[in-house]
N, C-alpha and C positions, 0 to 999 in steps of 0.2 A: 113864538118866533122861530122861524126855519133855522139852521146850522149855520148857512151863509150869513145871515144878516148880523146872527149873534155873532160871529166871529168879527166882522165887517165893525159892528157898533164897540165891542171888546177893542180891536188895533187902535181906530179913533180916540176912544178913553184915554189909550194908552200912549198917544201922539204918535203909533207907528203906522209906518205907509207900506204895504203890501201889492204886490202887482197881482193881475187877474190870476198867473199862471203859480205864482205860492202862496195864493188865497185857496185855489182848486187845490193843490197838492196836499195841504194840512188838513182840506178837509177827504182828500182820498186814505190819507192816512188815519184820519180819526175812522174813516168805515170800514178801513182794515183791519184797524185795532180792535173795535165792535163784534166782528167777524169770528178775530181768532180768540178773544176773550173768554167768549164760549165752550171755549174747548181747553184752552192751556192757562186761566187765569190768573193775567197779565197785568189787571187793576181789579179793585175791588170798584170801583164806579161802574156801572151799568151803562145809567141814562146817556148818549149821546148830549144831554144839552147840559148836561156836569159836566163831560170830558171837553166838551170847549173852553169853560172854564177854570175846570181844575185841573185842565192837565197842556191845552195849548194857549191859553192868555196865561197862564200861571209860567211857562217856560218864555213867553213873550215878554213878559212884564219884564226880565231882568236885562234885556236885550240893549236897552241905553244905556247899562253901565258895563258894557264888554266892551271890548277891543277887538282889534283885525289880528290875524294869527293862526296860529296853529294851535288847538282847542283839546283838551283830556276830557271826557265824562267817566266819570264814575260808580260805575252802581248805575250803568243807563238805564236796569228796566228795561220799557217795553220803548227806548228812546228818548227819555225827557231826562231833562230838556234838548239833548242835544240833536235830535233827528228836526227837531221842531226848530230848533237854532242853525241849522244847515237850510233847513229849507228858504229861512226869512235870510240867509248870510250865503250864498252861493259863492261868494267870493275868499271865503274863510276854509279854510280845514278841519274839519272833525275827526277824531276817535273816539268811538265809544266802547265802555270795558262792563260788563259781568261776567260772574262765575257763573251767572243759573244759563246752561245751552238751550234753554226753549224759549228766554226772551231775546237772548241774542239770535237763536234760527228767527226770530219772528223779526227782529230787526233787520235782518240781513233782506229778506223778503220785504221790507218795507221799501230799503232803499233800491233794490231791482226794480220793484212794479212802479216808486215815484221818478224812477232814474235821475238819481241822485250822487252827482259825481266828485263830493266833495267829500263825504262820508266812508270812513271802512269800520267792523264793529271786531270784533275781539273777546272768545270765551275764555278768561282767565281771572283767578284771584291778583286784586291789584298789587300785591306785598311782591308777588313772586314774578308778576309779566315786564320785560325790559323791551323799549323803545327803543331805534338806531337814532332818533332826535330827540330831544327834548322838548316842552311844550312851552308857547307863553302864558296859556290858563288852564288851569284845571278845575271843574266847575263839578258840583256834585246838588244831587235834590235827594235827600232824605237816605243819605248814604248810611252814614254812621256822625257821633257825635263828631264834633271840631278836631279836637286835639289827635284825635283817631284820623280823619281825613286828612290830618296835615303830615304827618308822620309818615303814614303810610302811601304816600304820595310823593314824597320828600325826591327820594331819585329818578321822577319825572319832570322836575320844574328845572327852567331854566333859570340862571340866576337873577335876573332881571322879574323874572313872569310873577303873576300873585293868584292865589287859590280864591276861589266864590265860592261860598256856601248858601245854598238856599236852605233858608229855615223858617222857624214859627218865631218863638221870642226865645232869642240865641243866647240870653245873656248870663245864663248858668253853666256855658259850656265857655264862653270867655277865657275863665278863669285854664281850663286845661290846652291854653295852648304851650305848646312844647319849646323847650329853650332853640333859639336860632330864627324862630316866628315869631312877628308881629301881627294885630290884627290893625289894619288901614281904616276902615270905615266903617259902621253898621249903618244900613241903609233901609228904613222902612218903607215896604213895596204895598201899592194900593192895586190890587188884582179885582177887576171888574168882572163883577157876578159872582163875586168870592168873600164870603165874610170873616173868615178866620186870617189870623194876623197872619203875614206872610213877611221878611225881611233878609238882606242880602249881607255877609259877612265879607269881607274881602279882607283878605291877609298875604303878606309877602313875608320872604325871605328878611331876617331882622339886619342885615347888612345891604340890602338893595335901596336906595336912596327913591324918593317920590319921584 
């Protein structure tokens, strides 16, 4: 199966509708990423027909339980989910934050050559870097455990907003969330062409109301 189709058959699975022109782009992006992998390794996945599934239907799949806003990624990586959640959400804001500067140079380079104007990225440790706004989500894929991402996060959320954690099977990290958090939902995600468990955490603020 070509890239296109598999992506194409991946959104459908996933009920989500994609236009020709952020169909092209994620897959411009997957061939960049290909590209520079080689050289500054940015994923341990090789194959192109993994990285559609393990790295852009895996950042799609959580896409119907976000919201419109202004968006934190943490621990972007090589951009997931959030380059890939800009793309499908042109209408939303993104930041994306690491410390390591040769995935964020390669992010910044992503969003040049997809011209991408919703997006800015950010080389800094999350403890230490400060925002002139706050966020309404802060969304992290295999950051650090729960209670670590929420902590450490904590003087970016706005008080209303609630954190997403994308995980495996989250339920041993539960236990460490931090006094002043709640967790909201665990939500089990069925990621197509993907067989390991995938599941979404959402946690707010323990004073912010539903």
């Amino acid at each position: 199966m070509i890239l296109a189709e598999q992506l194409q058959h991946g959104c459908a699975e996933l009920g989500i509708t994609l236009d020709a022109d952020a169909q092209r782009k994620l897959l411009d992006y997957l061939a960049l990423l290909h590209k520079w992998n080689k050289v500054y390794n940015l994923t341990a996945i090789r194959d192109p027909q993994q990285m559609v599934s393990n790295h852009l239907l895996d950042s799609l799949a959580v896409m119907e339980h976000l919201w419109a806003g202004r968006w934190l990624d943490v621990g972007c990586g090589a951009g997931l989910p959030g380059l890939v959640l800009a793309v499908a959400q042109p209408d939303w804001q993104f930041s994306l934050l690491d410390s390591n500067s040769k995935k964020t140079s390669f992010v910044q380079q992503a969003i040049i050559e997809l011209d991408l104007r919703n997006v800015s990225v950010y080389c800094a440790r999350v403890e230490e870097w400060q925002s002139a706004e706050r966020f309404d989500g802060i969304i992290s894929r295999a950051f650090s455990e729960l209670g670590e991402f929420l902590r450490s996060t904590r003087h970016l959320m706005e008080p209303h907003g609630c954190w997403v954690a994308m995980k495996g099977l989250p339920q041993q990290e539960l236990a460490g969330v931090p006094e002043g958090c709640r967790v909201k939902r665990v939500i089990p995600l069925q990621v197509p062409g993907l067989q390991a468990a995938r599941s979404l955490v959402i946690a707010t603020c323990a004073q912010a109301s539903d």
